[in-house]
PyMOL Python script that loads the backbone (N, CA, C, O; Angstrom):
from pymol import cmd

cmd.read_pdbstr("""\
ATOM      1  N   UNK A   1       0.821  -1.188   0.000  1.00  0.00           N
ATOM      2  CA  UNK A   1       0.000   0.000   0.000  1.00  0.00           C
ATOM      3  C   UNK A   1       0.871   1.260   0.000  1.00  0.00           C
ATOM      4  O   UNK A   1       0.465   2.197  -0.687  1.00  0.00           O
ATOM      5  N   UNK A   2       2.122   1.420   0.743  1.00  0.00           N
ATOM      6  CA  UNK A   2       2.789   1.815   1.008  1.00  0.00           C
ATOM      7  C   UNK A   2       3.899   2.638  -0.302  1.00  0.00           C
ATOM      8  O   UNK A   2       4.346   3.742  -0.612  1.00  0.00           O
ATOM      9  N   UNK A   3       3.914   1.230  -0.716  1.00  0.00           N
ATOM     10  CA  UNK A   3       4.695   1.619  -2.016  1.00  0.00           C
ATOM     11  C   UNK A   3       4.001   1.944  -3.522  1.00  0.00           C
ATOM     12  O   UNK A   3       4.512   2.195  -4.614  1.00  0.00           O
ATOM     13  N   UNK A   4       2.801   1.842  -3.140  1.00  0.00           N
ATOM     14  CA  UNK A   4       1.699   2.030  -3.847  1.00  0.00           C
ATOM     15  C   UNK A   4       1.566   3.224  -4.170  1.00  0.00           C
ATOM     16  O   UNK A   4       1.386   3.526  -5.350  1.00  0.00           O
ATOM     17  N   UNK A   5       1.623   4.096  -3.245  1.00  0.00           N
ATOM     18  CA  UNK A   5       1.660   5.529  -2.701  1.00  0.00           C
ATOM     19  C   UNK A   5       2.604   6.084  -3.549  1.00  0.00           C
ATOM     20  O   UNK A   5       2.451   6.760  -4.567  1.00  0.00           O
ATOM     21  N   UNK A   6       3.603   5.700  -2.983  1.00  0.00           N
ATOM     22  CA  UNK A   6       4.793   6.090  -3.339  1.00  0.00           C
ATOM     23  C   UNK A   6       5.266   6.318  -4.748  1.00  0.00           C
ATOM     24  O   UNK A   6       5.742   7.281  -5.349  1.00  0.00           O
ATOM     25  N   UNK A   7       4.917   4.916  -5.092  1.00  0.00           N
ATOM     26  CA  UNK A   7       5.100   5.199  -7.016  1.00  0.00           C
ATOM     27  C   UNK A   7       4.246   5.904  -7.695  1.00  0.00           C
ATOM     28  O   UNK A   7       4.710   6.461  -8.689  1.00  0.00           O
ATOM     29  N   UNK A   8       2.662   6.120  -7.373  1.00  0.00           N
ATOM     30  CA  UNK A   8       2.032   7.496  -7.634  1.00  0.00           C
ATOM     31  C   UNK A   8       2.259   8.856  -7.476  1.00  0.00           C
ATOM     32  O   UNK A   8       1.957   9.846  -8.142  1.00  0.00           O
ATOM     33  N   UNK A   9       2.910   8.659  -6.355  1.00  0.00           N
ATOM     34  CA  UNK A   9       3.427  10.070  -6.753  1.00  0.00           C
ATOM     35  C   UNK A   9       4.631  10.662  -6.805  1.00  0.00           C
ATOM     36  O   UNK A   9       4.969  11.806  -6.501  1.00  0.00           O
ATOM     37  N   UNK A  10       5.406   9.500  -7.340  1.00  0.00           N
ATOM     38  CA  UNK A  10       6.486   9.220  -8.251  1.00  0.00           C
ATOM     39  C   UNK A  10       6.452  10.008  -9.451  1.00  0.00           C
ATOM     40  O   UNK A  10       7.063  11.009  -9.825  1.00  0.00           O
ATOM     41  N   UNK A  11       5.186   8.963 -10.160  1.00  0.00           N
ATOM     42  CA  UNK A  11       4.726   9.140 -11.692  1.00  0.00           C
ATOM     43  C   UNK A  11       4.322  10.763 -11.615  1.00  0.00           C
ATOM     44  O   UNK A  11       4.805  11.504 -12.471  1.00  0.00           O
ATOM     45  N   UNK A  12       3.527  11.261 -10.694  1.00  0.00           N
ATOM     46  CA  UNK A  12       2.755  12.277 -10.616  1.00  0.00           C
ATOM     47  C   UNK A  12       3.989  13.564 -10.656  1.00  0.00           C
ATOM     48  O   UNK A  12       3.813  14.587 -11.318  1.00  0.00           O
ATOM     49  N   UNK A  13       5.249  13.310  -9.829  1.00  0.00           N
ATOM     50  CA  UNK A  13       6.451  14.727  -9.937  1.00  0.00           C
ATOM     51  C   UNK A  13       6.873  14.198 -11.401  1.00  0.00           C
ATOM     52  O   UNK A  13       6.956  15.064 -12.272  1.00  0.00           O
ATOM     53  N   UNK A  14       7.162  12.794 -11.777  1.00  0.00           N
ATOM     54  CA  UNK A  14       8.333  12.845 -13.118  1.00  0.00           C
ATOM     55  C   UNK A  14       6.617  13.265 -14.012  1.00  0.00           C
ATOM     56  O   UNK A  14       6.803  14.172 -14.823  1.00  0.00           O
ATOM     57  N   UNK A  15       5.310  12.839 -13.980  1.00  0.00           N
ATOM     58  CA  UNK A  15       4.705  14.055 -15.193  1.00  0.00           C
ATOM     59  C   UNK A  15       4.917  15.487 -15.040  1.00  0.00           C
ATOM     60  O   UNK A  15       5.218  16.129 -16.046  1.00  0.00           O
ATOM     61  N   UNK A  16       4.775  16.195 -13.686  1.00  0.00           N
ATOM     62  CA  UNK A  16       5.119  17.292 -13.906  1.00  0.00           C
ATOM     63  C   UNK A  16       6.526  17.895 -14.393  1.00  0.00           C
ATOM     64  O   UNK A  16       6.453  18.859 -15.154  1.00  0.00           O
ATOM     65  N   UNK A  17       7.565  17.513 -14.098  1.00  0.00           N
ATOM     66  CA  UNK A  17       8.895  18.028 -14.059  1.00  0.00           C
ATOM     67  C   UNK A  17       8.786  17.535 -15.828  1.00  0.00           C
ATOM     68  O   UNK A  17       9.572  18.025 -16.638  1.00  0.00           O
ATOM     69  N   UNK A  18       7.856  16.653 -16.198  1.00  0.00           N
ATOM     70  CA  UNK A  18       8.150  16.434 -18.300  1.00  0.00           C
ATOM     71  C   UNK A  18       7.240  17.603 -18.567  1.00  0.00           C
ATOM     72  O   UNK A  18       7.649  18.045 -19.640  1.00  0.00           O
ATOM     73  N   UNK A  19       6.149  18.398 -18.138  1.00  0.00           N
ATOM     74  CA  UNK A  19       5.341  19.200 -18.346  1.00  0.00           C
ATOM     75  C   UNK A  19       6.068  20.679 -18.198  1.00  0.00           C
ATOM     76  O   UNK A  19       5.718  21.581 -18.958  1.00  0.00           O
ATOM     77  N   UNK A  20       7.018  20.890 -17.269  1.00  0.00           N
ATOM     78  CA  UNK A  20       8.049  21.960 -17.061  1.00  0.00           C
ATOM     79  C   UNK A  20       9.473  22.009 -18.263  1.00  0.00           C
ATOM     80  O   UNK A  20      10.160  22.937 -18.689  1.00  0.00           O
ATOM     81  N   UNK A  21       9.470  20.991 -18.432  1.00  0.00           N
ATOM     82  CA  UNK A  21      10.450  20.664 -18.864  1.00  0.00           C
ATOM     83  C   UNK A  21       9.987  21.290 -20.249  1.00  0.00           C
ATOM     84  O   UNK A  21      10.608  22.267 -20.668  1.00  0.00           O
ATOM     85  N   UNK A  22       9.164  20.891 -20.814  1.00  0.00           N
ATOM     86  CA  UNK A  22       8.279  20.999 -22.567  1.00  0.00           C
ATOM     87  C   UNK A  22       8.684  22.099 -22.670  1.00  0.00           C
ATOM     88  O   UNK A  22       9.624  22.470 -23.374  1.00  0.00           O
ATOM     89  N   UNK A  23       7.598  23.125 -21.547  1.00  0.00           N
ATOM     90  CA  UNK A  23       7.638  23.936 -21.053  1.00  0.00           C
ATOM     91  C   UNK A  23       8.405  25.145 -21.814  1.00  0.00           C
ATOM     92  O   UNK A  23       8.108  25.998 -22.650  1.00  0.00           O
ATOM     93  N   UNK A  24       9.460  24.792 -21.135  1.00  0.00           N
ATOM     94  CA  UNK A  24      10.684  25.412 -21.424  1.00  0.00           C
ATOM     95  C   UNK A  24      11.582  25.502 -22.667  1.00  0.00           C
ATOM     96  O   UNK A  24      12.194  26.513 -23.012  1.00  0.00           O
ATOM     97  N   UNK A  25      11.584  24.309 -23.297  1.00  0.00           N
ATOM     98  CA  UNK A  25      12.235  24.345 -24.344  1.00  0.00           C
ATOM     99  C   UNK A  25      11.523  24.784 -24.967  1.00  0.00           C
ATOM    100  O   UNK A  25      12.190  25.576 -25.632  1.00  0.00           O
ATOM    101  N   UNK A  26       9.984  24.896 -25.445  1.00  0.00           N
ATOM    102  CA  UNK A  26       9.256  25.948 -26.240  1.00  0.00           C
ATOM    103  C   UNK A  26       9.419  27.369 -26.067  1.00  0.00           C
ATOM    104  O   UNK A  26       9.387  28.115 -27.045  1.00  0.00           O
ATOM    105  N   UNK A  27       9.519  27.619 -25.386  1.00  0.00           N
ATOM    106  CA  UNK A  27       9.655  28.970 -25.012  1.00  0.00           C
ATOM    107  C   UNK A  27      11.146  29.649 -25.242  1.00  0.00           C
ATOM    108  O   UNK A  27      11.334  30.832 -25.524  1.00  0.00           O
ATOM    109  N   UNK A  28      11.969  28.832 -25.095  1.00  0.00           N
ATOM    110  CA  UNK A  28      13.122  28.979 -25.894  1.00  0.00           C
ATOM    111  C   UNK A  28      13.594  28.232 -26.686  1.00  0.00           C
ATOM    112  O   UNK A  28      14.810  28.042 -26.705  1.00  0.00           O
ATOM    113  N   UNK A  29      12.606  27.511 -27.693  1.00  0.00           N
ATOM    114  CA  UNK A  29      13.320  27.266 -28.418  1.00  0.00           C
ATOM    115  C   UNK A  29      14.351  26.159 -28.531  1.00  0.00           C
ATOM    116  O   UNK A  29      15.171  26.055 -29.444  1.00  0.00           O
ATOM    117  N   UNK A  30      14.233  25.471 -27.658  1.00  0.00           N
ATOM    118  CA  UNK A  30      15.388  24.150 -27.585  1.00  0.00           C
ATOM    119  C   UNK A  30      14.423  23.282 -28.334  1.00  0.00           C
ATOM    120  O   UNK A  30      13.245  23.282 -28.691  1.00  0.00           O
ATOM    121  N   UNK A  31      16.102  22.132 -28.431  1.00  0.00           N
ATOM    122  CA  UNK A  31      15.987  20.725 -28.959  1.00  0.00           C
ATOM    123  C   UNK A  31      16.402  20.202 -28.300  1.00  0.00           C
ATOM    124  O   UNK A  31      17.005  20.750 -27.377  1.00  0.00           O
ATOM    125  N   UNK A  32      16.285  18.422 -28.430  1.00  0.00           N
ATOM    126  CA  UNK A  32      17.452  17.726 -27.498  1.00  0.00           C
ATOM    127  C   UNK A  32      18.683  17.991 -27.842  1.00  0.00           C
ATOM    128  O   UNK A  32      19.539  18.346 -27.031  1.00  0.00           O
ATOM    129  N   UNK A  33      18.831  17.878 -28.773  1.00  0.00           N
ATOM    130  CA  UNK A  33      20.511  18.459 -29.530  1.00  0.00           C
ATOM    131  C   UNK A  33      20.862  19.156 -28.417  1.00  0.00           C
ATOM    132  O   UNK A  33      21.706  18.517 -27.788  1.00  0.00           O
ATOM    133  N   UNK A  34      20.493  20.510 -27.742  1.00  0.00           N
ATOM    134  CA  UNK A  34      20.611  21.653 -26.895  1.00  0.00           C
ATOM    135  C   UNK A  34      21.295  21.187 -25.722  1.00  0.00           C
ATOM    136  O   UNK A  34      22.362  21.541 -25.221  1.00  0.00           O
ATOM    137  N   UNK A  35      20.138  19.992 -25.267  1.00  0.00           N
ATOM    138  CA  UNK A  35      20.491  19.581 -24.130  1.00  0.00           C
ATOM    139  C   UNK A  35      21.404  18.692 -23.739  1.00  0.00           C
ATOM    140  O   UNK A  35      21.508  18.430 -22.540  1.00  0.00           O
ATOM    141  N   UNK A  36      22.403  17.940 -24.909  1.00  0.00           N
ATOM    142  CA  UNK A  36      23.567  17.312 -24.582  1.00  0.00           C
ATOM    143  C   UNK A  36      24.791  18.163 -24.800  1.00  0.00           C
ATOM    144  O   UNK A  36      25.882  17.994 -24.254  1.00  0.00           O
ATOM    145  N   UNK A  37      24.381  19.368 -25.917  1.00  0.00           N
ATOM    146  CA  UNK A  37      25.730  20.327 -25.918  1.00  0.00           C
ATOM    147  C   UNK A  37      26.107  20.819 -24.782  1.00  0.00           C
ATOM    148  O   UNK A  37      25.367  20.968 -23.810  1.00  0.00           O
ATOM    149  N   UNK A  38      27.439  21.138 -24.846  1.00  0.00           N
ATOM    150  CA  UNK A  38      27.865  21.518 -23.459  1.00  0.00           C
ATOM    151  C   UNK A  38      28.275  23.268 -24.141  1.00  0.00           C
ATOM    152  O   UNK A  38      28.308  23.776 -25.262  1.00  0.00           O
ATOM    153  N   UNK A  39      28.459  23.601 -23.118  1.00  0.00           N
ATOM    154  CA  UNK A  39      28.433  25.288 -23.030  1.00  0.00           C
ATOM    155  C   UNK A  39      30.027  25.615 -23.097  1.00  0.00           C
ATOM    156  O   UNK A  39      30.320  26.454 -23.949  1.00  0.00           O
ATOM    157  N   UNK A  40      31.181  25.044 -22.275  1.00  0.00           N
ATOM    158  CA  UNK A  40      32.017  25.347 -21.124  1.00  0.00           C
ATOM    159  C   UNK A  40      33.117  24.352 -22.007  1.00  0.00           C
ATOM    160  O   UNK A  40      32.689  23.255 -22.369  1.00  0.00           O
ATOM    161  N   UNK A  41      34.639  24.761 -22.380  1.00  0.00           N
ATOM    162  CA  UNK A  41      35.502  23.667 -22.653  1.00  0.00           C
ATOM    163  C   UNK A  41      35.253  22.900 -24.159  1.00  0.00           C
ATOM    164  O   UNK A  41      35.469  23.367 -25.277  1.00  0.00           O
ATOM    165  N   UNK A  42      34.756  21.642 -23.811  1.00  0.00           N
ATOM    166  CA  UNK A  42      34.353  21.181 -25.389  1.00  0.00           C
ATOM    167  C   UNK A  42      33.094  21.500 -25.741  1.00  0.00           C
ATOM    168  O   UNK A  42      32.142  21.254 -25.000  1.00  0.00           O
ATOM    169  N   UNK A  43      32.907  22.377 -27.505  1.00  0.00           N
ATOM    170  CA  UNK A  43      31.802  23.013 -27.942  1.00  0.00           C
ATOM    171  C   UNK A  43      31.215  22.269 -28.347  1.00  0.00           C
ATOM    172  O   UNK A  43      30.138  22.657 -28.801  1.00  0.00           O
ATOM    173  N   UNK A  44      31.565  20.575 -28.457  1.00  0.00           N
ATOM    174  CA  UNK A  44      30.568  19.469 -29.114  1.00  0.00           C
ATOM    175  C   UNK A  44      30.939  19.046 -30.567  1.00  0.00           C
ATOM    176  O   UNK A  44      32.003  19.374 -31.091  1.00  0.00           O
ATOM    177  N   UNK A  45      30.360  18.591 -30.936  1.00  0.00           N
ATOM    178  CA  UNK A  45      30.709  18.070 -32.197  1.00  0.00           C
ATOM    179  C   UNK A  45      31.299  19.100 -33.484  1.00  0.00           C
ATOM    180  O   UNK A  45      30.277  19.497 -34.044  1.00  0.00           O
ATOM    181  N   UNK A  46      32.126  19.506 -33.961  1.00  0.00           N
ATOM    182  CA  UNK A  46      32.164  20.367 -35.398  1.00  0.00           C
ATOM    183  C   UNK A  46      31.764  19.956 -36.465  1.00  0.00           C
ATOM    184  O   UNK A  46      32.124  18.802 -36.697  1.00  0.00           O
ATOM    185  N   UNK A  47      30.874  20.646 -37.585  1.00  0.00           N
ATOM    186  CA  UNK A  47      30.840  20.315 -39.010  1.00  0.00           C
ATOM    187  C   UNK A  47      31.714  20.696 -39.918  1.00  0.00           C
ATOM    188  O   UNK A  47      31.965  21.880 -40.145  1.00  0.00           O
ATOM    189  N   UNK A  48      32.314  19.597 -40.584  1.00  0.00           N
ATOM    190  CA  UNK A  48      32.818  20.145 -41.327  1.00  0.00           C
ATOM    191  C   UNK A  48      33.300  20.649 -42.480  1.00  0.00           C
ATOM    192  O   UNK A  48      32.472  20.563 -43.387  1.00  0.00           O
ATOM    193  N   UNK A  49      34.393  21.176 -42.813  1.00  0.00           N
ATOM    194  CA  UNK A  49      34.628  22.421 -43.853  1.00  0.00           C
ATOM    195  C   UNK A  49      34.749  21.821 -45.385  1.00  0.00           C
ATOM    196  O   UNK A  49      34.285  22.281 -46.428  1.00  0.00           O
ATOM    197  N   UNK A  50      35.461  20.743 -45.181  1.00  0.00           N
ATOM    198  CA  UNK A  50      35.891  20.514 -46.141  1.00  0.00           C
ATOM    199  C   UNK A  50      35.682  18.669 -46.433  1.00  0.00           C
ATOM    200  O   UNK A  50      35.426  17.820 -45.579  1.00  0.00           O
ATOM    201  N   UNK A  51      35.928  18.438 -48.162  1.00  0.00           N
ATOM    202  CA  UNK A  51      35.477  17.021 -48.166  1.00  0.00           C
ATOM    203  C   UNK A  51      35.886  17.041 -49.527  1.00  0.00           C
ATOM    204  O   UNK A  51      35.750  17.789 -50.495  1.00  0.00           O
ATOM    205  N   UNK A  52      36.709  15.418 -49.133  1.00  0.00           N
ATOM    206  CA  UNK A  52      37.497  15.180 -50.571  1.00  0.00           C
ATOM    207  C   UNK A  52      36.655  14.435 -51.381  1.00  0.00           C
ATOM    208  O   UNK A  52      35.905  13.555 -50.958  1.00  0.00           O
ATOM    209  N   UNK A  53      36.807  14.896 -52.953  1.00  0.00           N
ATOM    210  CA  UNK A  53      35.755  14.187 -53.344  1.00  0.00           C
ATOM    211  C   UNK A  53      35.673  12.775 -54.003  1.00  0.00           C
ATOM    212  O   UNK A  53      34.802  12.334 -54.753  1.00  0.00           O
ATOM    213  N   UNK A  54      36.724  12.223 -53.564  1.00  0.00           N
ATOM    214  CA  UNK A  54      37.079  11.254 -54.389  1.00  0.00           C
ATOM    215  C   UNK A  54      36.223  10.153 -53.057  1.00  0.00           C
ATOM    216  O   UNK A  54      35.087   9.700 -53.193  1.00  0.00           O
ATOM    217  N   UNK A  55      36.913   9.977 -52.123  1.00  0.00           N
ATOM    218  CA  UNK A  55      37.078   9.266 -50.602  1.00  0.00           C
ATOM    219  C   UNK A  55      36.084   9.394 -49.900  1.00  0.00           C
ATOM    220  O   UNK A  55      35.554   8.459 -49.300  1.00  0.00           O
ATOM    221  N   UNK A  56      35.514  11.132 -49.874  1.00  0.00           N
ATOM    222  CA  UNK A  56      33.916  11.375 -48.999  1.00  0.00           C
ATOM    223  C   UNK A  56      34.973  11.191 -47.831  1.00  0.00           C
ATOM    224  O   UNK A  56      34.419  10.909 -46.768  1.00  0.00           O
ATOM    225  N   UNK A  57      36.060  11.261 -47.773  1.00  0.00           N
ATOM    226  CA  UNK A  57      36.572  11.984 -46.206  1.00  0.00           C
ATOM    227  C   UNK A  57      36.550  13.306 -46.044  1.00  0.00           C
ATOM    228  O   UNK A  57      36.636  14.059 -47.014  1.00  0.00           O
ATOM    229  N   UNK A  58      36.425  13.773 -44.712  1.00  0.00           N
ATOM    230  CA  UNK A  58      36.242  15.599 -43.851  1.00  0.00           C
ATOM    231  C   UNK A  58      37.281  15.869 -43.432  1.00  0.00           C
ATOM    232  O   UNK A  58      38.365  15.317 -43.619  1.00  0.00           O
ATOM    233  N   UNK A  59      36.958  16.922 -42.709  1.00  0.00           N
ATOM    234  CA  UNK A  59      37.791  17.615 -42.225  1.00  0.00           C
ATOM    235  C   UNK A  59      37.169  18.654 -41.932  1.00  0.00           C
ATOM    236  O   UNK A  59      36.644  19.355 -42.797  1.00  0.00           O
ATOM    237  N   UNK A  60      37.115  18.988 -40.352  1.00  0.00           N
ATOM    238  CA  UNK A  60      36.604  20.380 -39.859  1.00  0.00           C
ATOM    239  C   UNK A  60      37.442  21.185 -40.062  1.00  0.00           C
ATOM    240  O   UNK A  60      37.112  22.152 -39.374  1.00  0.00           O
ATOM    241  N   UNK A  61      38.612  21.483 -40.737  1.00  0.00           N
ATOM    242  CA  UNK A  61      39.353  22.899 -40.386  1.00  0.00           C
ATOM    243  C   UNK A  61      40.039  23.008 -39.007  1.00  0.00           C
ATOM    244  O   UNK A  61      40.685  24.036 -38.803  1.00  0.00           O
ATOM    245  N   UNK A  62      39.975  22.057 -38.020  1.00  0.00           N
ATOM    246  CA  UNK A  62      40.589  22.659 -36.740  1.00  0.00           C
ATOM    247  C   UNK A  62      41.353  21.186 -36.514  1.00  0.00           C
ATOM    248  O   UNK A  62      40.838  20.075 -36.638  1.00  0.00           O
ATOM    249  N   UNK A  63      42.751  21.510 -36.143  1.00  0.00           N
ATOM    250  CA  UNK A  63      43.402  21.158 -35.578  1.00  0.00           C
ATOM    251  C   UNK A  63      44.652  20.344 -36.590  1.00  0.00           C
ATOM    252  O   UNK A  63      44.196  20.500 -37.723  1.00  0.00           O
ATOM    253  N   UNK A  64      46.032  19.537 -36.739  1.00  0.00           N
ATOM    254  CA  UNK A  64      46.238  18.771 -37.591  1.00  0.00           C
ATOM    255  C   UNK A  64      45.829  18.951 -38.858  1.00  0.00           C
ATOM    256  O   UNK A  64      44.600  18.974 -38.912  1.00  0.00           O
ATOM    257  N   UNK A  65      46.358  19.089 -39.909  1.00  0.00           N
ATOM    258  CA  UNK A  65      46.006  18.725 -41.511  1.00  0.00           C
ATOM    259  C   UNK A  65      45.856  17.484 -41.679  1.00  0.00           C
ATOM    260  O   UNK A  65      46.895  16.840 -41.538  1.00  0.00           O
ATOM    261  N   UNK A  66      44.363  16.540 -42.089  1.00  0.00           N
ATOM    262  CA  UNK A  66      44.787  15.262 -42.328  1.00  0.00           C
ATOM    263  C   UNK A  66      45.895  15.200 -43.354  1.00  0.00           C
ATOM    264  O   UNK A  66      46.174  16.259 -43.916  1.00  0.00           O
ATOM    265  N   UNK A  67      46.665  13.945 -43.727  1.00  0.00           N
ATOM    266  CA  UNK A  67      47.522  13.416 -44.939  1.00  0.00           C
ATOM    267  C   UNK A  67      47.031  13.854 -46.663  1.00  0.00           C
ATOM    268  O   UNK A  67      47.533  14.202 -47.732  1.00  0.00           O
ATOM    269  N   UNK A  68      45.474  13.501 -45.922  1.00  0.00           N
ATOM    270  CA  UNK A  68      44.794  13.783 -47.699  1.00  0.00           C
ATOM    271  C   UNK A  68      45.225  15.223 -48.154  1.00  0.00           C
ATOM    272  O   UNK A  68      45.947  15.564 -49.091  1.00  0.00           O
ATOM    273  N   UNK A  69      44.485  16.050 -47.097  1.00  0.00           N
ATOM    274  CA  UNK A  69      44.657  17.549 -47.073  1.00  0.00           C
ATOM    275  C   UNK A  69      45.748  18.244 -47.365  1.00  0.00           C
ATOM    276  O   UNK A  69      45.566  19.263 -48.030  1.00  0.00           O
ATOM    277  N   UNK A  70      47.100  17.908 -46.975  1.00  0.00           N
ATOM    278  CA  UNK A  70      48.530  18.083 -47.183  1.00  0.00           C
ATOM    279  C   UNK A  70      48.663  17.361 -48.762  1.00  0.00           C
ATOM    280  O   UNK A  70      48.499  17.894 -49.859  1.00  0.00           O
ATOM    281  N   UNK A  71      48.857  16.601 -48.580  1.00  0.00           N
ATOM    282  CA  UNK A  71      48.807  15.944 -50.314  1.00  0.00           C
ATOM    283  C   UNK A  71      48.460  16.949 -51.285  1.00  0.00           C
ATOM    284  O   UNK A  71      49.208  17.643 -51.974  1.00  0.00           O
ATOM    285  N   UNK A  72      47.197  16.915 -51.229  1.00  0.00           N
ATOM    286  CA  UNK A  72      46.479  17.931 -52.128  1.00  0.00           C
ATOM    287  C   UNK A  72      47.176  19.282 -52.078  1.00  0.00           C
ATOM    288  O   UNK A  72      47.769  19.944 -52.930  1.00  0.00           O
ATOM    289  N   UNK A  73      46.918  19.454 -50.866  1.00  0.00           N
ATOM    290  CA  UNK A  73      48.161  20.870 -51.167  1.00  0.00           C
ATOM    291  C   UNK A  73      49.510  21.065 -51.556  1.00  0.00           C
ATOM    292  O   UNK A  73      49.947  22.088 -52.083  1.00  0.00           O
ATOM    293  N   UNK A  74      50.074  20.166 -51.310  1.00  0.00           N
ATOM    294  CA  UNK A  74      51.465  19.646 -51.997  1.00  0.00           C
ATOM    295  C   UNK A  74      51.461  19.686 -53.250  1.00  0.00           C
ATOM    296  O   UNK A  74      52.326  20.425 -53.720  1.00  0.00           O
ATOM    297  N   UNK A  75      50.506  18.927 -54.310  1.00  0.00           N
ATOM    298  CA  UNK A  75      50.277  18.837 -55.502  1.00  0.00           C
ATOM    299  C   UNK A  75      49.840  20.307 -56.264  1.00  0.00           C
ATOM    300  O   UNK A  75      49.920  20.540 -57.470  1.00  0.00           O
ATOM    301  N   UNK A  76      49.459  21.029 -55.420  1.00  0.00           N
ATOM    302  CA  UNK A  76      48.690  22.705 -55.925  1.00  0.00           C
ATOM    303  C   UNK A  76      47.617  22.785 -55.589  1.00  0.00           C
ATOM    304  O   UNK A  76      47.191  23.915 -55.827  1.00  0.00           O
ATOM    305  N   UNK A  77      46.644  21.926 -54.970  1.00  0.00           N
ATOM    306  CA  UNK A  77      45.399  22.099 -54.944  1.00  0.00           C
ATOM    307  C   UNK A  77      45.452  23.452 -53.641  1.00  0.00           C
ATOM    308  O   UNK A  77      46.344  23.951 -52.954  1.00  0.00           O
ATOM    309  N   UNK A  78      44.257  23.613 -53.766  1.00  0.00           N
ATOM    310  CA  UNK A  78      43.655  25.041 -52.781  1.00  0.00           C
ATOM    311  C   UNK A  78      42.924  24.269 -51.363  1.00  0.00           C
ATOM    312  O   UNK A  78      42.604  23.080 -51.397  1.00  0.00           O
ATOM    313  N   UNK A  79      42.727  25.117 -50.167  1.00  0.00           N
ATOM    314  CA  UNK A  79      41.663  24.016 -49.584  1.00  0.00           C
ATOM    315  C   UNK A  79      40.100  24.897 -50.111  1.00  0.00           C
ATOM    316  O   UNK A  79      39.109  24.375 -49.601  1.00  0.00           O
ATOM    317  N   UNK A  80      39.877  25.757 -50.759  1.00  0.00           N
ATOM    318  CA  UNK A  80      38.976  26.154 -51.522  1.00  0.00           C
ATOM    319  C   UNK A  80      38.301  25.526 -51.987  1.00  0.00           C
ATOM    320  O   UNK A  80      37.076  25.512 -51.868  1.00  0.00           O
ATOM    321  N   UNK A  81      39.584  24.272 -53.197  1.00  0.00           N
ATOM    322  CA  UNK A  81      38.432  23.012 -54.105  1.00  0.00           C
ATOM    323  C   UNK A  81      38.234  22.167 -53.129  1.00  0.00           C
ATOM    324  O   UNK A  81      37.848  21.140 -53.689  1.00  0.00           O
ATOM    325  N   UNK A  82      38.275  21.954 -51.780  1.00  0.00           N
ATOM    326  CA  UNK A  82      37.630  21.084 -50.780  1.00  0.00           C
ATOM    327  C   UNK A  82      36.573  21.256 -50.470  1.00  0.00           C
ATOM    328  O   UNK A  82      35.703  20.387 -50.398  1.00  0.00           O
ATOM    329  N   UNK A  83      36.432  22.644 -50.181  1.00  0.00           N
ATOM    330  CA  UNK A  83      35.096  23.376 -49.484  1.00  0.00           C
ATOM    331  C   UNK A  83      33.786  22.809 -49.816  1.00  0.00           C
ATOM    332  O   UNK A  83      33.259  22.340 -50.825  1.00  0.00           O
ATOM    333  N   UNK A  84      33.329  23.103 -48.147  1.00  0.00           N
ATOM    334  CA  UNK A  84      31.729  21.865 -48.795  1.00  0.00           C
ATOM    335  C   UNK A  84      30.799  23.299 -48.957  1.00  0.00           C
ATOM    336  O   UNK A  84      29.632  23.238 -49.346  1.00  0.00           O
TER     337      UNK A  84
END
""", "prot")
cmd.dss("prot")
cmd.show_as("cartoon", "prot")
cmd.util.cbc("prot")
cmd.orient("prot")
């Protein structure tokens, strides 16, 4: 009986706190996307800049030149003709 209780109004805070929750992201505008990005340190995933077209390999632009990327530039290419 006891626990009966208990898991009712269990269910009854986790509906409200999903009803607050809606809530909120309508009102501004969120997604879940939103809610796993982090703010602080790492910005989350990058898209990226560039893509060879032979391979369909990327490259965000940050950090390291992959091998492909250097190559190509070695040979004359631009990272321009990469650009997605």
């Amino acid at each position: 009986m006891i626990d009966t209780e208990i898991a009712r109004l269990q269910a009854r805070e986790r509906a409200n706190a999903l009803a607050q929750i809606k809530e909120i992201m309508e009102t501004y505008e969120l997604d879940a996307d939103d809610l796993t990005r982090t703010r602080r340190g790492n910005p989350g995933k990058v898209a990226p800049k560039y893509r060879h077209r032979q391979t369909g390999e990327t490259w965000t632009g940050r950090g390291l030149r992959p091998r492909w990327v250097q190559a190509a530039l070695t040979a004359g290419a631009s990272l321009e003709d990469f650009a997605i």
